[in-house]
TIVO-591174 format. One record per residue: residue in three letters; x, y negated, z negated of N, C-alpha, C in turn; residue number from 1. Coordinates in nm, 2 decimals. Layout:
<nodes>
{ala, {X, Y, Z}, {X, Y, Z}, {X, Y, Z}, NUM}
...
</nodes>
This chain:
<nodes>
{unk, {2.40, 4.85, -3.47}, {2.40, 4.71, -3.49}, {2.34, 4.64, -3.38}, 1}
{unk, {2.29, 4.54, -3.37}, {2.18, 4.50, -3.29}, {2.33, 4.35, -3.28}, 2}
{unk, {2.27, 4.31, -3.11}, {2.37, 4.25, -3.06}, {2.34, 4.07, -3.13}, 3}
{unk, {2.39, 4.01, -3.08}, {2.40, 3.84, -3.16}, {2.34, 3.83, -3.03}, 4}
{unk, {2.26, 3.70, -3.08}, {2.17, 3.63, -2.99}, {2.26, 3.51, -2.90}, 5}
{unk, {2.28, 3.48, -2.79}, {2.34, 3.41, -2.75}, {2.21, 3.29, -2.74}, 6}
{unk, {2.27, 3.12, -2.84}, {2.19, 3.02, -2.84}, {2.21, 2.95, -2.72}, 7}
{unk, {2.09, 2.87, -2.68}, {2.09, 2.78, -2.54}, {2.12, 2.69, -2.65}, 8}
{unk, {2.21, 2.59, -2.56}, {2.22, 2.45, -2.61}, {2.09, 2.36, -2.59}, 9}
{unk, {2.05, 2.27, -2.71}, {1.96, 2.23, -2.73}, {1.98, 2.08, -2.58}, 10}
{unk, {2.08, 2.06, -2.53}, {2.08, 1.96, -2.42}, {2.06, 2.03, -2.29}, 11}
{unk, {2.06, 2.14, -2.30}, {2.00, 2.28, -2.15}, {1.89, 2.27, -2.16}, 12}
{unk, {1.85, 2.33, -2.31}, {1.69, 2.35, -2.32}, {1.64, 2.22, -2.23}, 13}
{unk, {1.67, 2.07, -2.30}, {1.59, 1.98, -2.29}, {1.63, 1.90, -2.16}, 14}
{unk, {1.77, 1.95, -2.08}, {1.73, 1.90, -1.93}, {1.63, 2.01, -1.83}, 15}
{unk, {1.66, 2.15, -1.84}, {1.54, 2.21, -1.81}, {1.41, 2.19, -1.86}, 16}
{unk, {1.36, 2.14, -1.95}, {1.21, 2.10, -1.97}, {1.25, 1.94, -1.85}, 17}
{unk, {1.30, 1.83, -1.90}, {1.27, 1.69, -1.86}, {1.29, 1.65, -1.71}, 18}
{unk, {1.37, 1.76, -1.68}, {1.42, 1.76, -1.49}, {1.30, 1.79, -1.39}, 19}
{unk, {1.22, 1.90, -1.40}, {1.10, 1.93, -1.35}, {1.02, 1.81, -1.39}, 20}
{unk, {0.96, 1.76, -1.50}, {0.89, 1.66, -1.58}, {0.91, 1.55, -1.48}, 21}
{unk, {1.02, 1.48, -1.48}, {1.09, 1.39, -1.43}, {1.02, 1.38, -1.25}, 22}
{unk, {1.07, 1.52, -1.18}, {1.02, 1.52, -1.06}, {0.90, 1.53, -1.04}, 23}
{unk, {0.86, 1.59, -1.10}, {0.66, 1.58, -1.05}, {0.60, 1.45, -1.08}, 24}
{unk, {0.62, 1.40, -1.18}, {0.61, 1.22, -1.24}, {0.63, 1.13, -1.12}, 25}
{unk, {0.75, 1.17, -1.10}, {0.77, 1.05, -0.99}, {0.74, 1.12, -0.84}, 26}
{unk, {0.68, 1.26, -0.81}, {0.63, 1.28, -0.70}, {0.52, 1.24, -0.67}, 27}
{unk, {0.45, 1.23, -0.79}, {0.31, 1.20, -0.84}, {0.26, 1.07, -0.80}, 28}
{unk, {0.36, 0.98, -0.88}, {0.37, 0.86, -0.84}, {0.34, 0.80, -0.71}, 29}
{unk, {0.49, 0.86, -0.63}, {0.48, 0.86, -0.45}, {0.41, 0.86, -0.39}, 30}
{unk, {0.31, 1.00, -0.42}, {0.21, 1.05, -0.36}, {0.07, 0.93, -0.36}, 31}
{unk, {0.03, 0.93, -0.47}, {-0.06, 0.80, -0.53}, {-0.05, 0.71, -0.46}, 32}
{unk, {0.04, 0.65, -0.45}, {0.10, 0.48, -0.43}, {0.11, 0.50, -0.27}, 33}
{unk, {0.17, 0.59, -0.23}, {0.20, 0.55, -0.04}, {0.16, 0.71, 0.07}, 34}
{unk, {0.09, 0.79, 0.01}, {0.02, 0.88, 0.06}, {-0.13, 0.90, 0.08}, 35}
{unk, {-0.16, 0.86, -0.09}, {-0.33, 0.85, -0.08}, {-0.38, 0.74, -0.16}, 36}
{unk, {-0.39, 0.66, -0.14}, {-0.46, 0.52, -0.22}, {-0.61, 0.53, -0.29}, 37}
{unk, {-0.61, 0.54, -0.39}, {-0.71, 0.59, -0.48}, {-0.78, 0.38, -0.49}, 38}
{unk, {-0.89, 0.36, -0.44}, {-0.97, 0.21, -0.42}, {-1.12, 0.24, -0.50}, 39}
{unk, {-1.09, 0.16, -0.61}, {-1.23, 0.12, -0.69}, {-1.33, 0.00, -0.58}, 40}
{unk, {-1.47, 0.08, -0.54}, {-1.59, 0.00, -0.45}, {-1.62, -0.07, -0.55}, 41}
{unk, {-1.59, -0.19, -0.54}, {-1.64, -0.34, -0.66}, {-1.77, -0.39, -0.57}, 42}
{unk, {-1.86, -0.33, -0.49}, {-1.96, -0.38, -0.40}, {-2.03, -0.29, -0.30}, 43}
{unk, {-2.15, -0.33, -0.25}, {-2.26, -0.26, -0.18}, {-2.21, -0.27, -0.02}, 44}
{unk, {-2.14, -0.33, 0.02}, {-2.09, -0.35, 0.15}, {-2.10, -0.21, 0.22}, 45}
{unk, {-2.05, -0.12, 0.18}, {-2.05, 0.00, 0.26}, {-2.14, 0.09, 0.18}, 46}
{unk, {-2.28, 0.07, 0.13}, {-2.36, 0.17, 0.13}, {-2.39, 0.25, 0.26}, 47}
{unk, {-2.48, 0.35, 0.28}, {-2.49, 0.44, 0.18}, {-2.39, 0.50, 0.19}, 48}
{unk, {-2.26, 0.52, 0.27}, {-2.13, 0.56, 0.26}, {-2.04, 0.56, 0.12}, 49}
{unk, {-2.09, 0.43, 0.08}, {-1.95, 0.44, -0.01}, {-2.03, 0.34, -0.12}, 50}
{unk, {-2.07, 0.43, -0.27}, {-2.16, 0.38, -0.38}, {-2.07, 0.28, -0.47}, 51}
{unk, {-2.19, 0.17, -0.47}, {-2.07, 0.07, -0.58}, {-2.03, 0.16, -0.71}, 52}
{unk, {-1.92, 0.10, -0.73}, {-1.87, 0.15, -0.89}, {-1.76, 0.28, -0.83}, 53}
{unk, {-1.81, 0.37, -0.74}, {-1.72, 0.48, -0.70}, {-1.57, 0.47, -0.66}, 54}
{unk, {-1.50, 0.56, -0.62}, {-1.35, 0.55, -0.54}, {-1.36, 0.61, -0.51}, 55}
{unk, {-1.31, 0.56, -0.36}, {-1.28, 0.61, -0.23}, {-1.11, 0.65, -0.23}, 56}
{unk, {-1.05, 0.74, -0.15}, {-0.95, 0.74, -0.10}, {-0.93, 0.77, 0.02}, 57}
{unk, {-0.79, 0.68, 0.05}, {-0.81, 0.66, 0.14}, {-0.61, 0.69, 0.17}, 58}
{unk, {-0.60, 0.71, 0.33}, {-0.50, 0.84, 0.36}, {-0.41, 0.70, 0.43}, 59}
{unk, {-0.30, 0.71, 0.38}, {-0.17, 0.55, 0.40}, {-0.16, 0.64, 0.54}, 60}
{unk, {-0.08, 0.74, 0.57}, {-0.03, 0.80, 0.68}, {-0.08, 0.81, 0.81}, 61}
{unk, {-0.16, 0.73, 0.91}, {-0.22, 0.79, 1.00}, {-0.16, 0.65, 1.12}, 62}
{unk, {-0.19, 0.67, 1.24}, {-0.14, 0.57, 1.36}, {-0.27, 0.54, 1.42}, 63}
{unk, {-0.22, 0.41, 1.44}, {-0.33, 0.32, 1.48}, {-0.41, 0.35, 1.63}, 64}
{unk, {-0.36, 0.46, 1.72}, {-0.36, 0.59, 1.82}, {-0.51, 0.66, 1.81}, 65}
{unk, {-0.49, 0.71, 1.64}, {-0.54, 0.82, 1.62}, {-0.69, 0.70, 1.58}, 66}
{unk, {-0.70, 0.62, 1.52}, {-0.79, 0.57, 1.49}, {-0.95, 0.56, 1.59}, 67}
{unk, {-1.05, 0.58, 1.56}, {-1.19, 0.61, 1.65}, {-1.26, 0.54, 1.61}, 68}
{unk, {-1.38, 0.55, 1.68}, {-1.49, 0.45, 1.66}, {-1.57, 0.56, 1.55}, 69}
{unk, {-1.62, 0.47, 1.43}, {-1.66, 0.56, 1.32}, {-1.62, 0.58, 1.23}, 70}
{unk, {-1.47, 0.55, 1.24}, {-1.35, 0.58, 1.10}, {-1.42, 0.45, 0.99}, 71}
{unk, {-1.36, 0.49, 0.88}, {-1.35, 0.40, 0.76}, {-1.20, 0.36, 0.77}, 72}
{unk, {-1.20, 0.24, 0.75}, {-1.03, 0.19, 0.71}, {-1.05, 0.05, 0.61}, 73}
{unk, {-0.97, 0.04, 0.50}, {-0.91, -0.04, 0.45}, {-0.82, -0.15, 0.54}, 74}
{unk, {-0.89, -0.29, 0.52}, {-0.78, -0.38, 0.62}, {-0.73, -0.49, 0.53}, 75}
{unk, {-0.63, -0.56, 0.53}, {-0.66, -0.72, 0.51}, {-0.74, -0.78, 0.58}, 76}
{unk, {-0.77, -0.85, 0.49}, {-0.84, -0.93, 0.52}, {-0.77, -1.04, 0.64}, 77}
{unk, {-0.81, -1.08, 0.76}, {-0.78, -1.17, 0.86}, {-0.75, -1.32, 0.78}, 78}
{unk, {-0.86, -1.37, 0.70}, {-0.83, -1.51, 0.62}, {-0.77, -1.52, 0.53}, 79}
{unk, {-0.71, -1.40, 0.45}, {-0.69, -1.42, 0.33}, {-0.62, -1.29, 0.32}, 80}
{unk, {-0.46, -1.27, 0.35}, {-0.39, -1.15, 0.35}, {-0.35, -1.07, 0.21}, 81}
{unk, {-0.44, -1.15, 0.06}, {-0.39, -1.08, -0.04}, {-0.52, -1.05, -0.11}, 82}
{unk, {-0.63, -1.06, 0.02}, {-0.78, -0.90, 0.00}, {-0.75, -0.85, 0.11}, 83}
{unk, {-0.83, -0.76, 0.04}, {-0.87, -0.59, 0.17}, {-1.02, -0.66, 0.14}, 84}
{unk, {-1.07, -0.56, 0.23}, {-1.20, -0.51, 0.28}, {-1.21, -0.42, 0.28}, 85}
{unk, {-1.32, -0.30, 0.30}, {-1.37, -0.16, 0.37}, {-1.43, -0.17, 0.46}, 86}
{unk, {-1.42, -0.14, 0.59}, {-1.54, -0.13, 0.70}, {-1.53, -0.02, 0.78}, 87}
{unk, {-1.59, 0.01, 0.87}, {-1.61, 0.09, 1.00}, {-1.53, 0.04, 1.11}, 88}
{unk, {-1.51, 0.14, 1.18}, {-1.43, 0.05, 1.32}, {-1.56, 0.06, 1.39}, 89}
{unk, {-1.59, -0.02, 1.49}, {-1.71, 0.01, 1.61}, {-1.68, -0.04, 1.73}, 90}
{unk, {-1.54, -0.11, 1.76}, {-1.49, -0.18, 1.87}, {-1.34, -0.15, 1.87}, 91}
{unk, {-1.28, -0.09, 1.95}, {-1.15, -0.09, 1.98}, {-1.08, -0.19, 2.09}, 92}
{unk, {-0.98, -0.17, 2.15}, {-0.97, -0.28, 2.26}, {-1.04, -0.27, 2.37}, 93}
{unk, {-1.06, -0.39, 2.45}, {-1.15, -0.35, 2.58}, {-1.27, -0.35, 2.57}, 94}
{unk, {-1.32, -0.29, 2.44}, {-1.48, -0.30, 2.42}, {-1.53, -0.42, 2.40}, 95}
{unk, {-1.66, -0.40, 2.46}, {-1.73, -0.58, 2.38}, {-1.86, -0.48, 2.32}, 96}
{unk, {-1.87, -0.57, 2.23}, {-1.98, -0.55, 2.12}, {-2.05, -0.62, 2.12}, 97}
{unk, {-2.17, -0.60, 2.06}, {-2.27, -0.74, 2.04}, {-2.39, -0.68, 1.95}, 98}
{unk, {-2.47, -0.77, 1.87}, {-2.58, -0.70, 1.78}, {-2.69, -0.83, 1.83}, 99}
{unk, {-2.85, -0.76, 1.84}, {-2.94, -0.81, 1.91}, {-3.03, -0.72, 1.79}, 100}
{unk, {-3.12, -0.78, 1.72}, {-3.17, -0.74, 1.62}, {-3.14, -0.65, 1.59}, 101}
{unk, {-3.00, -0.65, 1.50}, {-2.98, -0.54, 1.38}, {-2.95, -0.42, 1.47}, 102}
{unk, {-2.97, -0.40, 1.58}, {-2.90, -0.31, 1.65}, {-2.75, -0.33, 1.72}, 103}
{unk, {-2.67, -0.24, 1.70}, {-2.55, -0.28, 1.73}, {-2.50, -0.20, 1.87}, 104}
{unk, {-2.44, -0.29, 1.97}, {-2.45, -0.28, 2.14}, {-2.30, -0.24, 2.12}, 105}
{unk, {-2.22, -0.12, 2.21}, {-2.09, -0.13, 2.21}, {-2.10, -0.06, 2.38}, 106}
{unk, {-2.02, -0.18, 2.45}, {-2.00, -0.18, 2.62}, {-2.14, -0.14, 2.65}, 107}
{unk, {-2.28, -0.20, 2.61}, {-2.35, -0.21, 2.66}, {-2.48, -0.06, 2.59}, 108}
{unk, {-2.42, 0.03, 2.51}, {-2.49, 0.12, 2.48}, {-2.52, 0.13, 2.28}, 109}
{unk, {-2.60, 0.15, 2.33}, {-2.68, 0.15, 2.16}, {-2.55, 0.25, 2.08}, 110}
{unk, {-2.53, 0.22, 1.97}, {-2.43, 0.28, 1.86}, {-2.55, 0.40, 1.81}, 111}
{unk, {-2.53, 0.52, 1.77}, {-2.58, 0.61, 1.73}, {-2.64, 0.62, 1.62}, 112}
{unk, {-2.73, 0.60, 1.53}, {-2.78, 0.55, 1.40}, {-2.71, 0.67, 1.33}, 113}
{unk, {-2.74, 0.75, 1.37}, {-2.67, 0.87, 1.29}, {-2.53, 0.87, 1.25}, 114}
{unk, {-2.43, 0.82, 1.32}, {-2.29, 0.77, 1.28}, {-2.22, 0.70, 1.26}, 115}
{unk, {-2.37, 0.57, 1.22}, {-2.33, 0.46, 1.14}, {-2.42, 0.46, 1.01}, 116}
{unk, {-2.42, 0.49, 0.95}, {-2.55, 0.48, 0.86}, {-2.55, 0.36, 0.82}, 117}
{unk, {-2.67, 0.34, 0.77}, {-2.73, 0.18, 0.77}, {-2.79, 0.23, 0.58}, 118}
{unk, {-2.82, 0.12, 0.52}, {-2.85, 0.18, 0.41}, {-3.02, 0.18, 0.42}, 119}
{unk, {-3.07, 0.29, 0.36}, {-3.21, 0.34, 0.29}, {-3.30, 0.20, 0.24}, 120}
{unk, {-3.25, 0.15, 0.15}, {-3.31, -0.02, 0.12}, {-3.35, -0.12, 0.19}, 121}
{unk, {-3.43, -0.15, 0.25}, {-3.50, -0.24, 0.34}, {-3.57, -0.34, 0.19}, 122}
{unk, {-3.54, -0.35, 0.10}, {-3.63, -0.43, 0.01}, {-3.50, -0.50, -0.02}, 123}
{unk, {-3.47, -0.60, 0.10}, {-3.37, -0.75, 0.06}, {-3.41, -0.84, 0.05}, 124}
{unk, {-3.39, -0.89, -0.12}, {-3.47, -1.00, -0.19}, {-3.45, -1.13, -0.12}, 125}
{unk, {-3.35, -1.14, -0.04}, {-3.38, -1.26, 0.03}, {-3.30, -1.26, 0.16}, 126}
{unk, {-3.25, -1.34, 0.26}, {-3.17, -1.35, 0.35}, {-3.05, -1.43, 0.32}, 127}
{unk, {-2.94, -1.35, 0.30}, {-2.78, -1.36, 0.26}, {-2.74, -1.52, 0.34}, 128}
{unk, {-2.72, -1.62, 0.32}, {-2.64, -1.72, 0.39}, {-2.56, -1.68, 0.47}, 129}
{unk, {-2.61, -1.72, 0.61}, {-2.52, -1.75, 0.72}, {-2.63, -1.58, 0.80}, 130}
{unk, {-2.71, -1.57, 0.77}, {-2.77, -1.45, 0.79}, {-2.87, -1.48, 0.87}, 131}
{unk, {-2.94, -1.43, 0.96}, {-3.10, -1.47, 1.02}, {-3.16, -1.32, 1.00}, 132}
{unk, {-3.26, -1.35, 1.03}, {-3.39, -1.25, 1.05}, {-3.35, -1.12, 1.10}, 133}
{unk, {-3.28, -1.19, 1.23}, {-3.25, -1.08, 1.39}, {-3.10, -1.01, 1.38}, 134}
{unk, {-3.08, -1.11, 1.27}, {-2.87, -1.10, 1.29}, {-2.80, -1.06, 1.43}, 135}
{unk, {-2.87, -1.12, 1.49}, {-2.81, -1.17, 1.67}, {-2.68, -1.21, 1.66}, 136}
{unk, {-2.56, -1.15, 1.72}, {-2.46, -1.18, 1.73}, {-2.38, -1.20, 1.87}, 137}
{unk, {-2.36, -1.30, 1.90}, {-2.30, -1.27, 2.09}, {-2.18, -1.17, 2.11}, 138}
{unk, {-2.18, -1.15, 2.25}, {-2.10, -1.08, 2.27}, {-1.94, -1.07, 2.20}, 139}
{unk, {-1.85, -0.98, 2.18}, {-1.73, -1.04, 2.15}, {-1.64, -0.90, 2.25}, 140}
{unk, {-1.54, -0.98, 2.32}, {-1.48, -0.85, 2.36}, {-1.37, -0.85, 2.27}, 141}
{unk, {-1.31, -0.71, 2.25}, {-1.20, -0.65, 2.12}, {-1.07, -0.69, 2.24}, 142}
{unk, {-0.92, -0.80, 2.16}, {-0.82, -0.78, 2.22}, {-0.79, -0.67, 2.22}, 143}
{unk, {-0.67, -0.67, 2.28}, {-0.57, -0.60, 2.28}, {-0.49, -0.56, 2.12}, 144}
{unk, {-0.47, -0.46, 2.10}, {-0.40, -0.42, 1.96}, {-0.53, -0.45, 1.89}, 145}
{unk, {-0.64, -0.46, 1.83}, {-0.72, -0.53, 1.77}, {-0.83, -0.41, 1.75}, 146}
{unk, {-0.95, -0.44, 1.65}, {-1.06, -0.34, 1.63}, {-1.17, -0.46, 1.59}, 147}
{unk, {-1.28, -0.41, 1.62}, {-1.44, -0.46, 1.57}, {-1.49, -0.40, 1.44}, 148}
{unk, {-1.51, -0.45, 1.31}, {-1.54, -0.36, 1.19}, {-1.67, -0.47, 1.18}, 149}
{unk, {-1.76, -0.33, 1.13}, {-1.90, -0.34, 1.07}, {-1.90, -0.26, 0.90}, 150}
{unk, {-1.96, -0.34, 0.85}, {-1.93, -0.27, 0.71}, {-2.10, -0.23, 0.80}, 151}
{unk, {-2.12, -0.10, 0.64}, {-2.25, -0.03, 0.68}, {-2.38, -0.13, 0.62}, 152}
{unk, {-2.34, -0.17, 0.53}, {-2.48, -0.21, 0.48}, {-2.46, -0.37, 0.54}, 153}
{unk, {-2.48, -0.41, 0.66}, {-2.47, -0.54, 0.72}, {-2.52, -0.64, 0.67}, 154}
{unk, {-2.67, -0.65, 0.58}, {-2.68, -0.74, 0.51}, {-2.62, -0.81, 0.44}, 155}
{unk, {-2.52, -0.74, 0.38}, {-2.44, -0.78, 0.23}, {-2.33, -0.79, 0.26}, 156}
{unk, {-2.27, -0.75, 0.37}, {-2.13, -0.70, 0.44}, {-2.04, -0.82, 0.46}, 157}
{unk, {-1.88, -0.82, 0.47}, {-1.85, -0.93, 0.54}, {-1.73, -0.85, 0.63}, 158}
{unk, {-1.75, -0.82, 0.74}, {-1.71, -0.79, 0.85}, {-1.66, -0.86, 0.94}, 159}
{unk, {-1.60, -0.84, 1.09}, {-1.53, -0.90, 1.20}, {-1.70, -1.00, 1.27}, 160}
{unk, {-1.79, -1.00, 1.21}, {-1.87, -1.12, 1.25}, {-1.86, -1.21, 1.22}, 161}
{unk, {-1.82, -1.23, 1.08}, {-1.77, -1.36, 0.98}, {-1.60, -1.35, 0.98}, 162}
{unk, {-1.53, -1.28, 0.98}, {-1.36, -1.26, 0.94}, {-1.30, -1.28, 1.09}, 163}
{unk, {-1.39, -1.25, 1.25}, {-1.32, -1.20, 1.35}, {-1.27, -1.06, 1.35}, 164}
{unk, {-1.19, -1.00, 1.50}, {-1.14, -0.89, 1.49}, {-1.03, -0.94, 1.40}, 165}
{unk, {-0.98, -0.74, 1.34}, {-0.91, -0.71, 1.27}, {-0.78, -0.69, 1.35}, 166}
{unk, {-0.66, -0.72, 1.33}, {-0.54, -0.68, 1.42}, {-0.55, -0.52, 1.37}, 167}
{unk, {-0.45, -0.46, 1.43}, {-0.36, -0.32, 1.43}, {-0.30, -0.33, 1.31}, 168}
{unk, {-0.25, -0.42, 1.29}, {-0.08, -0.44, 1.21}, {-0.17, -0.49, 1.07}, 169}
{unk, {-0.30, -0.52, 1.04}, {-0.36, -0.53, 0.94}, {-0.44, -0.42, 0.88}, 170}
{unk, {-0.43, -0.30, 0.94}, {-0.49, -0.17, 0.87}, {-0.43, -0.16, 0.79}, 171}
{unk, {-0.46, -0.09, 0.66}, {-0.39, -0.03, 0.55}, {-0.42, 0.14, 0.57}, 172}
{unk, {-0.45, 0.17, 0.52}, {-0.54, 0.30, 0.56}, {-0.67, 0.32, 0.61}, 173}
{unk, {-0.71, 0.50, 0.61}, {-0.83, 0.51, 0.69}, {-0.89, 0.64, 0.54}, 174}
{unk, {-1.03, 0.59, 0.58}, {-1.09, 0.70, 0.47}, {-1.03, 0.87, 0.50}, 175}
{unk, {-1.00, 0.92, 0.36}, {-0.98, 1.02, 0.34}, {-1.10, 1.18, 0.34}, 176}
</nodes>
C-alpha cells in the first residue's frame, strides 16, 4: 500500500511563495530609490558624456571626501532647490578657476582635454545668451565645503558660472 500524501496548507503554500515576493519588491524598491538613482538626460548639457534621451545612474552612497576633480554628480540646483542638474566637479575648495577662451584654468594650470571632454560639434547655430565668443570667465576661488561644476558641453550648459559654486550639502549623488 503506498503511503497518503501529506497536504501543505494552501495558506503555507501561499506565505512561502508571497514572503520572498514581498522581500525582493521592497528590496528592489530600496535599492532603486536610495542606493542607485536611475536619471532620465532631458538635455545636451553633458554631451559627449552623457547622450540626450539616455539614463545615467548615479550611486546615493558616497562622501563628499571621496569626491575628485572629474567626477559627475547630480546637485540641486543653488537657485532653485526642487531641480538637479548634472555636471563635472573641476574646483574643490581652495581652488580658483577661471576660463579664458573656452579653456578651462584650475590654480593656474590648463584642465586636461582628455578628462573633460568637450563635445565633437563645433557647428553652434548661434551663441546661447549670456554667452560670448571667448566664454572668458574671471577668476573664482571655491569656498570652503563647496565645488566648481562645468557641465561638458559648455555651450549649452548651465553650470557654477551662471548658478555659482555648488555647496557639499547640495550633492545628491555621483555618476555610477
Amino acid at each position: 500500500m503506498s503511503k497518503p500524501k501529506n497536504k501543505v496548507p494552501f495558506k503555507t503554500r501561499l506565505l512561502a511563495f508571497a514572503i520572498p515576493l514581498v522581500v525582493g519588491l521592497v528590496s528592489a524598491i530600496v535599492f532603486k530609490y536610495y542606493v542607485i538613482t536611475p536619471v532620465h538626460i532631458p538635455n545636451q548639457f553633458m554631451e559627449p558624456t552623457l547622450k540626450n534621451g539616455s539614463t545615467a545612474y548615479f550611486y546615493r552612497w558616497f562622501r563628499a571626501k571621496q569626491l575628485g576633480i572629474g567626477d559627475v554628480v547630480l546637485v540641486h540646483s543653488p537657485l532653485d532647490p526642487n531641480s538637479v542638474l548634472i555636471a563635472r566637479i573641476v574646483g574643490k575648495p581652495g581652488d580658483i578657476i577661471y576660463v579664458q577662451k573656452r579653456m578651462v584654468f584650475r590654480n593656474g594650470t590648463l584642465l586636461d582635454p582628455a578628462s573633460f571632454p568637450e563635445s565633437s560639434s563645433n557647428d553652434i547655430p548661434m551663441i546661447p545668451p549670456g554667452k560670448t565668443e571667448s566664454d572668458d570667465m574671471p577668476k573664482v576661488t571655491v569656498p570652503e565645503k563647496s565645488f566648481f561644476l562645468l557641465a561638458d558641453n559648455r555651450e549649452l550648459g548651465v553650470d557654477s558660472r551662471t548658478l555659482g559654486v555648488v555647496q557639499e550639502s547640495q550633492v545628491i549623488a555621483t555618476l555610477w
